[in-house]
C-alpha positions as a Markdown table, in Angstrom:
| # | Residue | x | y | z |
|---|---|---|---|---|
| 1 | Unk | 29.4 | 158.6 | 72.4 |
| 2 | Unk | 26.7 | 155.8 | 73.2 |
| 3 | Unk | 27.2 | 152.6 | 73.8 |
| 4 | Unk | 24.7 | 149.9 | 74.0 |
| 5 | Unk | 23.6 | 146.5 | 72.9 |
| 6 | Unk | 21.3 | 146.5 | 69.5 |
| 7 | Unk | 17.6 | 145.9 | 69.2 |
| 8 | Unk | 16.2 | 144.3 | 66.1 |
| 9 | Unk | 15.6 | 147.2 | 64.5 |
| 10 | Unk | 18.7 | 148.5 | 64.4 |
| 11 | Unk | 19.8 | 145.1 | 62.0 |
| 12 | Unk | 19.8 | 147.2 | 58.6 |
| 13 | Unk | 21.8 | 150.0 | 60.3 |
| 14 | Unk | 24.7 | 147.9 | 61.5 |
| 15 | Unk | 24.9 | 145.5 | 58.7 |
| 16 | Unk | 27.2 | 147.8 | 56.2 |
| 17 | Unk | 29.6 | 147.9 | 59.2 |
| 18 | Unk | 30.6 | 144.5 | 59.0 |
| 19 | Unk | 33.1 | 144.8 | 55.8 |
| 20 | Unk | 35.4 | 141.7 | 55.9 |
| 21 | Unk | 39.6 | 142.4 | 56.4 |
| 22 | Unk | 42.4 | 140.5 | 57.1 |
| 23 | Unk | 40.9 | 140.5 | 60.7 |
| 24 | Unk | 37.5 | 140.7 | 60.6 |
| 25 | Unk | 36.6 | 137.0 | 60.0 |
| 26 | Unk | 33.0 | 137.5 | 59.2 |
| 27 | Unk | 30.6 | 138.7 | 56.7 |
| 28 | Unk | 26.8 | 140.4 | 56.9 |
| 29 | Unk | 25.6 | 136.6 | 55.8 |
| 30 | Unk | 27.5 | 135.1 | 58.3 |
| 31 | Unk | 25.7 | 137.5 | 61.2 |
| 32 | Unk | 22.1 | 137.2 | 59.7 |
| 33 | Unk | 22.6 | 133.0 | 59.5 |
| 34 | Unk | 23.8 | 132.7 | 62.9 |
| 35 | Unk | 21.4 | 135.1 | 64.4 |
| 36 | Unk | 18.8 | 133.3 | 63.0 |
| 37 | Unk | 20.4 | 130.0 | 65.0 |
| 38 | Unk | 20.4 | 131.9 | 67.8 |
| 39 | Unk | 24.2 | 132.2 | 68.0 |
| 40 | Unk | 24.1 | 135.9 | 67.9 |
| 41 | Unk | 21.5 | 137.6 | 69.3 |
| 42 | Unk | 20.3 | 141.5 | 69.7 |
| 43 | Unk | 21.9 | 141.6 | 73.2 |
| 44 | Unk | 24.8 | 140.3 | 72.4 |
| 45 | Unk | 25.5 | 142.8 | 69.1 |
| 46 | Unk | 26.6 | 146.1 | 70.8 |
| 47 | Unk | 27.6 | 149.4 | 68.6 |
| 48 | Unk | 28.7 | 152.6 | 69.6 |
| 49 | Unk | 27.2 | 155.6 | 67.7 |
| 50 | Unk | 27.0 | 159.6 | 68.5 |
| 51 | Unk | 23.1 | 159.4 | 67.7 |
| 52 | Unk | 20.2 | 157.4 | 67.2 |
| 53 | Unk | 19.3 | 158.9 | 63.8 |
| 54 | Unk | 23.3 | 158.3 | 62.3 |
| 55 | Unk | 25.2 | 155.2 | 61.1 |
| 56 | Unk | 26.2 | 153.2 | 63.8 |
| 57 | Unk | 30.4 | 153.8 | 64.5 |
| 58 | Unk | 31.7 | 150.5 | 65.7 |
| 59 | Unk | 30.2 | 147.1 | 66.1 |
| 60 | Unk | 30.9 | 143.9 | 68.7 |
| 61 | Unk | 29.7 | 141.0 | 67.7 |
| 62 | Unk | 29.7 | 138.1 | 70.7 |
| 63 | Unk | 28.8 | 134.6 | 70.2 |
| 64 | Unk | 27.5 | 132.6 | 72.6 |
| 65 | Unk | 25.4 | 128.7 | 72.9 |
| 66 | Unk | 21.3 | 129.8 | 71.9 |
| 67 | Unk | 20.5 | 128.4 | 75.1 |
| 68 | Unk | 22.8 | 130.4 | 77.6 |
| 69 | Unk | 22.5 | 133.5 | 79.0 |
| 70 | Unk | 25.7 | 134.8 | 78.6 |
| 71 | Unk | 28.0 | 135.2 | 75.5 |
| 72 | Unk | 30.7 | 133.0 | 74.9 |
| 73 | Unk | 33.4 | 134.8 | 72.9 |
| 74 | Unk | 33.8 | 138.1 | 70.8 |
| 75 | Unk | 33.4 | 137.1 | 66.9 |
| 76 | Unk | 33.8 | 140.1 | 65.5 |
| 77 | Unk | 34.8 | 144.1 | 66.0 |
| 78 | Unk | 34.7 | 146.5 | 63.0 |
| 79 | Unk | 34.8 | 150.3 | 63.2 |
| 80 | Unk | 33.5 | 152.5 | 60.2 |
| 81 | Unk | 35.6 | 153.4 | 57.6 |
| 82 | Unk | 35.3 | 157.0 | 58.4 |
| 83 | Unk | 37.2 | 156.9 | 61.8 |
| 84 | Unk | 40.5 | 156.1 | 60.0 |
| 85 | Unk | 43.4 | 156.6 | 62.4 |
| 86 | Unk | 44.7 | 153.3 | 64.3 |
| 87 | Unk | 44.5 | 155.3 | 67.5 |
| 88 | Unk | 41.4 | 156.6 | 67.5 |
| 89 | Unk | 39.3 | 153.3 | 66.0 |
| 90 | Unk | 41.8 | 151.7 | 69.1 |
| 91 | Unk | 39.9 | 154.7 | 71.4 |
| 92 | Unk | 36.5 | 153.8 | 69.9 |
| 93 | Unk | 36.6 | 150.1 | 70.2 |
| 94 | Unk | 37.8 | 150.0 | 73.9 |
| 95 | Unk | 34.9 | 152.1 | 75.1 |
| 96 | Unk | 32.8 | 150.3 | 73.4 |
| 97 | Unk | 34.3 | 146.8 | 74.4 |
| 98 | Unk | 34.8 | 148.3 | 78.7 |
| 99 | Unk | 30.9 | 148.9 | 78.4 |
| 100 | Unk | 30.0 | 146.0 | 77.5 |
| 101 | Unk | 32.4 | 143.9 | 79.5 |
| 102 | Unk | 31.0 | 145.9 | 81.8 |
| 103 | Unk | 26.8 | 145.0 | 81.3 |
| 104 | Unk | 27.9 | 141.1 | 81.0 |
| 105 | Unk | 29.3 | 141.4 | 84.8 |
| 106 | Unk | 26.8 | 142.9 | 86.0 |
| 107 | Unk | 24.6 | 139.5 | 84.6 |
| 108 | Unk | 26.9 | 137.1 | 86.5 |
| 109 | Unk | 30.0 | 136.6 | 84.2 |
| 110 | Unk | 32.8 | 135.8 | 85.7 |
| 111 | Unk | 35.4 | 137.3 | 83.7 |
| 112 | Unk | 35.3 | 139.1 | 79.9 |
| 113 | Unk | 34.2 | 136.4 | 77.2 |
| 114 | Unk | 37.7 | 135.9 | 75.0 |
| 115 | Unk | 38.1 | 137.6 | 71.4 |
| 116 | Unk | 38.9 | 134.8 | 68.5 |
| 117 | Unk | 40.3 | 136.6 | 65.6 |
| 118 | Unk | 40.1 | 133.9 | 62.9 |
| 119 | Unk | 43.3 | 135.0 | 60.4 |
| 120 | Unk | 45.2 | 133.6 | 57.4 |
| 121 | Unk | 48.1 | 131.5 | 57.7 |
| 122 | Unk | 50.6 | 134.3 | 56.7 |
| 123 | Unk | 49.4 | 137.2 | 58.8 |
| 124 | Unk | 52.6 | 138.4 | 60.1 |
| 125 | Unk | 53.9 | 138.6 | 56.6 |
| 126 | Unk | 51.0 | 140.8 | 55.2 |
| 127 | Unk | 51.1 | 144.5 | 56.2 |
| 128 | Unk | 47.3 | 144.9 | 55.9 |
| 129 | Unk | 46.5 | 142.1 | 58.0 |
| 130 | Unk | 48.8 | 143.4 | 60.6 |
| 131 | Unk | 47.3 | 146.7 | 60.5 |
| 132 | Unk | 43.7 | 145.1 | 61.1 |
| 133 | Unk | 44.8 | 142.7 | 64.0 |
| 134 | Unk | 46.6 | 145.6 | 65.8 |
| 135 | Unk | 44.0 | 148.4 | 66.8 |
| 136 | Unk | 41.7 | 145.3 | 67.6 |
| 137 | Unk | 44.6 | 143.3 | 69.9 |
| 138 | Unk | 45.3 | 146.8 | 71.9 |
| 139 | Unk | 41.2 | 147.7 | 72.0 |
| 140 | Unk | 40.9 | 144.4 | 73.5 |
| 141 | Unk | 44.0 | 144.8 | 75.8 |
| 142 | Unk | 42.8 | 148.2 | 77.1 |
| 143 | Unk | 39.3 | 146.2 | 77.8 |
| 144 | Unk | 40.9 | 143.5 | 80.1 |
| 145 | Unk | 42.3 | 140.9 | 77.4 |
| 146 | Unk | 45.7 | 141.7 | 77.4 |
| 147 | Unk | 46.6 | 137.7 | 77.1 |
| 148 | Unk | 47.6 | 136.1 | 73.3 |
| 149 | Unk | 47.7 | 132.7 | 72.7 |
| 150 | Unk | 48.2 | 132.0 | 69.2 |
| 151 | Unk | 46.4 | 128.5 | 67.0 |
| 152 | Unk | 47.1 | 127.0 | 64.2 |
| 153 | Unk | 44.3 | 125.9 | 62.3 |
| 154 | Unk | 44.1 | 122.5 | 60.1 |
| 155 | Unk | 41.7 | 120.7 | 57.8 |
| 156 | Unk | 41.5 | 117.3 | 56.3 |
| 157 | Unk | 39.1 | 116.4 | 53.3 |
| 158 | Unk | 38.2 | 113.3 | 51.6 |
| 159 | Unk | 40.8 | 114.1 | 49.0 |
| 160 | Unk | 43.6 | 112.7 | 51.3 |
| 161 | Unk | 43.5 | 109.2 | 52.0 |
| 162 | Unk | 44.2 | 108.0 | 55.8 |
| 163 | Unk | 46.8 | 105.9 | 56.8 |
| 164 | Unk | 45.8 | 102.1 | 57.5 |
| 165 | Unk | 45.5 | 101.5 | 61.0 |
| 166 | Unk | 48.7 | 99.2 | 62.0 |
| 167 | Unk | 46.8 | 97.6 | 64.8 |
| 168 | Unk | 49.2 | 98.8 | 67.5 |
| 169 | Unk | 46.4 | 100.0 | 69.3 |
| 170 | Unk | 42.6 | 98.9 | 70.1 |
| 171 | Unk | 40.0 | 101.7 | 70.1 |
| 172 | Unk | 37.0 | 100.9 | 72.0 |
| 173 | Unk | 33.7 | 103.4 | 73.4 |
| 174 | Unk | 33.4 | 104.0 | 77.1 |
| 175 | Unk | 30.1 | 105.0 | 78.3 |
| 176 | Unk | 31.6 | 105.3 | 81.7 |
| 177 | Unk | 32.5 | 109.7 | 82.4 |
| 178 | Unk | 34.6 | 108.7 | 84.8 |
| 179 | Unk | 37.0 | 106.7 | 82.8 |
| 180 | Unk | 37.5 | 110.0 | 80.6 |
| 181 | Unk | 37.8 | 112.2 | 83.8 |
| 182 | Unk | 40.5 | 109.8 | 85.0 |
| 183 | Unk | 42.2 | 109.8 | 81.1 |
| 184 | Unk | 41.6 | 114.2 | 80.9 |
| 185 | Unk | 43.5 | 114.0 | 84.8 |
| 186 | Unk | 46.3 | 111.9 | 83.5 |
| 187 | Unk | 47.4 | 113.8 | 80.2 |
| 188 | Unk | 47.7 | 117.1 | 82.0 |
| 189 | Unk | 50.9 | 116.3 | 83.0 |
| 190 | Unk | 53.8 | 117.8 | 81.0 |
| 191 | Unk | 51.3 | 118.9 | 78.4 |
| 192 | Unk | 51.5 | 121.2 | 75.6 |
| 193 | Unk | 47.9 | 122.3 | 75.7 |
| 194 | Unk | 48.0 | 125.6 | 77.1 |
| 195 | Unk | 44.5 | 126.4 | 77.7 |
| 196 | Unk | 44.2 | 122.7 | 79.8 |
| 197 | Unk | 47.2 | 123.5 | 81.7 |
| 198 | Unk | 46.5 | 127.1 | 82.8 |
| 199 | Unk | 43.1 | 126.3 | 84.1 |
| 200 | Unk | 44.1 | 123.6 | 86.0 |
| 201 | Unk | 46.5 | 125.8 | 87.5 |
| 202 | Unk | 44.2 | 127.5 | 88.5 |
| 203 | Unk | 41.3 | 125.2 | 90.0 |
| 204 | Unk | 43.0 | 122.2 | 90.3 |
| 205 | Unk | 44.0 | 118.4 | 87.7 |
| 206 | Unk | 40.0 | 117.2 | 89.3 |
| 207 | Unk | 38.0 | 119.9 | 88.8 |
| 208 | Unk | 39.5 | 120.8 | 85.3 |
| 209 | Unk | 39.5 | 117.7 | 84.1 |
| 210 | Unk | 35.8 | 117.4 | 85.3 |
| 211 | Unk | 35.0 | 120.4 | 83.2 |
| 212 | Unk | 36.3 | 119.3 | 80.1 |
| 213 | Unk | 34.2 | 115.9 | 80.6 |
| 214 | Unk | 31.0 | 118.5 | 80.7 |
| 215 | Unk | 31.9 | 120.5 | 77.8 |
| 216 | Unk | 32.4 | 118.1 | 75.7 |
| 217 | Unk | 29.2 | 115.7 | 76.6 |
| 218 | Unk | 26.7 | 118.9 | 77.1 |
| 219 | Unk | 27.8 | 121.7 | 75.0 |
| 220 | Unk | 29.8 | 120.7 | 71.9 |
| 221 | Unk | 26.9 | 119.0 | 69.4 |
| 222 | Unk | 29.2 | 115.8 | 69.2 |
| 223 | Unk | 27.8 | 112.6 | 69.8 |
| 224 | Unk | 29.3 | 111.0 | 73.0 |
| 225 | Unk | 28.9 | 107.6 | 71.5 |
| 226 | Unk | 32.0 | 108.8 | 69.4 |
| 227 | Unk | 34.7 | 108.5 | 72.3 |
| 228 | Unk | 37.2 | 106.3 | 71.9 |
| 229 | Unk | 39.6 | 104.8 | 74.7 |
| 230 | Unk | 42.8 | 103.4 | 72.7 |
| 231 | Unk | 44.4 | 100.9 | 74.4 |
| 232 | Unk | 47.3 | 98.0 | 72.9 |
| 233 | Unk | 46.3 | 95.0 | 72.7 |
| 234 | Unk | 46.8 | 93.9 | 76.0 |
| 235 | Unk | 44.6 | 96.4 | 77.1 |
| 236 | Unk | 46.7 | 99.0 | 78.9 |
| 237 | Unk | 44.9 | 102.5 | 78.4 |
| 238 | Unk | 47.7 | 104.8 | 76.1 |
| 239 | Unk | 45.1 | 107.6 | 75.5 |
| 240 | Unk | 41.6 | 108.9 | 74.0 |
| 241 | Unk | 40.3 | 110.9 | 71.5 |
| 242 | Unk | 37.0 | 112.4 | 71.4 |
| 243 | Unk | 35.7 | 113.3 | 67.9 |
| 244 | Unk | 32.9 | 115.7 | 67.8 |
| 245 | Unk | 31.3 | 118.8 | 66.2 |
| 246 | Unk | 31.0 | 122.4 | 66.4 |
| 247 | Unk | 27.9 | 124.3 | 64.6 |
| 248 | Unk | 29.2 | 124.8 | 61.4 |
| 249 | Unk | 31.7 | 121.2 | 60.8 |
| 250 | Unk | 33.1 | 118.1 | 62.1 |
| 251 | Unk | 36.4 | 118.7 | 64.8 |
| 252 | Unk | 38.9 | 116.5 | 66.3 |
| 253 | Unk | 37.6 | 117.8 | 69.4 |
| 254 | Unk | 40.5 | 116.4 | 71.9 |
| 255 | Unk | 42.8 | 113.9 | 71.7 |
| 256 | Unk | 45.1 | 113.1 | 74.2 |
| 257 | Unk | 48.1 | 110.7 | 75.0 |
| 258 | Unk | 49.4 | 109.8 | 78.4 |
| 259 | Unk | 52.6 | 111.0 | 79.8 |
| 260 | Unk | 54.5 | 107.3 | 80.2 |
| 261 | Unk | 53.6 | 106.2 | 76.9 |
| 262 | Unk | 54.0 | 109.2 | 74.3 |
| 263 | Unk | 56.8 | 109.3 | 72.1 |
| 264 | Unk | 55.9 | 106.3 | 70.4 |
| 265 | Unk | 53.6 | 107.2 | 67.7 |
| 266 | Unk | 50.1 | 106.9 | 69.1 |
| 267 | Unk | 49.1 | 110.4 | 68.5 |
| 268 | Unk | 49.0 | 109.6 | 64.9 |
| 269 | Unk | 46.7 | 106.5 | 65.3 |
| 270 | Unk | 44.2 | 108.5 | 67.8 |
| 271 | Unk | 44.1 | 111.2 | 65.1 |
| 272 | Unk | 43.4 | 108.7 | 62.3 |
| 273 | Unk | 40.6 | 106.9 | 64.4 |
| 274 | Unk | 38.9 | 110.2 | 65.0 |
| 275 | Unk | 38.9 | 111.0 | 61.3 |
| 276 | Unk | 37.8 | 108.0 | 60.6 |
| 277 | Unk | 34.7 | 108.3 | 62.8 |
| 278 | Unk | 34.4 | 111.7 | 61.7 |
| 279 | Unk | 34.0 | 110.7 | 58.0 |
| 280 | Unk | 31.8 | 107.3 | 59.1 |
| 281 | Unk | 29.3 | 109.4 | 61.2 |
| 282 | Unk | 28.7 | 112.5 | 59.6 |
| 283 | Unk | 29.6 | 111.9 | 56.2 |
| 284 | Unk | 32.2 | 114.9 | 56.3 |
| 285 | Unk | 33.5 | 116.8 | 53.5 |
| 286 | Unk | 35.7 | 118.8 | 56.0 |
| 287 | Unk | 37.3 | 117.5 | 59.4 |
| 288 | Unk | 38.5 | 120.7 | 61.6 |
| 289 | Unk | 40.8 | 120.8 | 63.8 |
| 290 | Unk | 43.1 | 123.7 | 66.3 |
| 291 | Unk | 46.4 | 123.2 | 68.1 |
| 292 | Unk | 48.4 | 125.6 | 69.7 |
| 293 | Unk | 51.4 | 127.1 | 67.6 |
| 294 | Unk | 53.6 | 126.3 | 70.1 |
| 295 | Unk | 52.5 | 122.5 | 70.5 |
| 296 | Unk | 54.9 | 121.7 | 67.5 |
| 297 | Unk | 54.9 | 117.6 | 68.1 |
| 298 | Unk | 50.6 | 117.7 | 67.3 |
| 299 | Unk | 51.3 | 120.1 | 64.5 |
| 300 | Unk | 53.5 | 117.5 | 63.4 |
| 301 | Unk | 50.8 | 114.7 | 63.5 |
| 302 | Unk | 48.6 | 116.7 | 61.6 |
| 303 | Unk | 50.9 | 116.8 | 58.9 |
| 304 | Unk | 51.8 | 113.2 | 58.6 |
| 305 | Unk | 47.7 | 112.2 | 59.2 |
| 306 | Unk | 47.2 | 114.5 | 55.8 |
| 307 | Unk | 45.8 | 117.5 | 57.6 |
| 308 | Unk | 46.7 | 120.7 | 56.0 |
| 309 | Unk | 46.9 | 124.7 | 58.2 |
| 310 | Unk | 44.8 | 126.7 | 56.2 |
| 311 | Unk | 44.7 | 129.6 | 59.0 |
| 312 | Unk | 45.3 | 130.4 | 62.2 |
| 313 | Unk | 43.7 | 131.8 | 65.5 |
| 314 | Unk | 44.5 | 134.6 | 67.9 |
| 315 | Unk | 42.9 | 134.4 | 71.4 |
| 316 | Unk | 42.8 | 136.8 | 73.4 |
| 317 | Unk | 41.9 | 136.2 | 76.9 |
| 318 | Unk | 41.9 | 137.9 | 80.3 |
| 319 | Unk | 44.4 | 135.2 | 81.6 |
């Protein structure tokens, strides 16, 4: 079996492979959009075939920022209909995934880019949806991602109207990074964001809180002028929320309350400001947003703010 990144020529080959599931999460008009973006590039397409003259076996499809040289997360990984058993499209996809897990080492990654399974809300209950999650969840195990984290997906659209703000707290832009490095320090404590909290576990509150300042001023398209500080009326700092964008749609891209003054109902009012600039900036038909299925108090928020789960997200990570 060979295993090996695509070339463009090899686009009409490995097309038909990408046959949308339960699990699969993308479609042939999806790949040829965002490969025209740049999000998906030859290099970062790989398929496993027996020849160079035959149909293509399996496909991994990474995504990664058109300007980076390294992929960001695996998209998608689909395995032709004629390899039918679970164990041996499991077999298929690991090789193909260790290889190429493999090539982006040797280019200076760090670790193996995560998998994002994008799902429907009820996957557990549907057999085929099961079926499809688990050859790709133990391919991806066997390939060094043996960690799940599971992420409830919500959406708000015009069609719900936003609660009036009660003016129990002042929102107000801070051009000032360290004020939000300061605010991302602070919020780590005690929180329910499992991503935040691991990696800070692991480099430290300063340096992870630094990062998320980064990623969200140089690689999410958000405008920075967006942040909010939300203070009460005195002026004592209660939290922040950063509305911003992905490629495809506007996202409540953090929000965040701090530990001594939580409990009280703010995470509803940060939500509702960061819709509100959402809808104000970008005219938005659809307002995005993830939280971990175990972070049940912002699940909450959603609901009460008028967003409704319309999927979730498995993540599968090395740690």
């Amino acid at each position: 079996m060979i295993f090996r990144p695509t070339q463009a020529s090899d686009l009409d080959r490995f097309l038909p492979l990408i046959v949308t599931d339960a699990a699969g999460g993308m479609t042939a008009d999806t790949y040829t959009a965002r490969l025209s973006a740049g999000e998906y590039r030859p290099d970062r397409t790989w398929i496993a075939e027996d020849a160079a003259d035959a149909a293509p076996l399996a496909l991994a499809v990474w995504w990664g920022d058109p300007d980076a040289d390294l992929p960001g997360a695996l998209d998608g990984l689909f395995v032709h209909d004629s390899v039918r058993s679970s164990d041996e499209r499991t077999e298929l996809a690991a090789g193909l995934l260790v290889t190429a897990h493999a090539a982006f080492a040797d280019a200076g990654a760090s670790t193996a880019p995560e998998y994002h399974l994008s799902l429907p809300g009820d996957w557990r209950d549907r057999p085929d949806a099961v079926e499809a999650v688990a050859w790709r969840q133990e391919a991806a195990r066997r390939a060094g991602l043996p960690v799940s984290l599971e992420r409830l997906r919500y959406e708000w659209t015009p069609s719900t109207v936003l609660p009036k703000p009660t003016g129990g707290l002042v929102f107000t832009a801070e051009p000032d990074d360290e004020v939000f490095v300061d605010l991302f320090r602070r919020v780590l404590t005690d929180s329910l964001d499992t991503d935040s909290v691991k990696e800070a576990e692991s480099v430290g509150a300063e340096v992870q809180a630094r990062g998320d300042v980064e990623f969200y001023r140089d690689t999410m398209p958000g405008d920075r002028s967006w942040w909010r500080v939300a203070r009460t009326p005195d002026g004592e700092p209660v939290g922040f929320g950063l509305p911003s964008r992905n490629p495809a749609f506007p996202v409540v891209g953090y929000l965040g309350v701090l530990p001594e003054h939580r409990g009280h109902g703010y995470v509803d009012e940060i939500l509702t400001e960061i819709t509100r600039i959402l809808v104000s900036e970008t005219a938005a038909e659809k307002v995005r947003a993830d939280t971990d299925l175990t972070n049940t108090p912002m699940a909450a928020a959603f609901e009460r703010v008028g967003y409704r789960n319309d999927a979730r997200r498995l993540v599968l990570s090395a740690h």
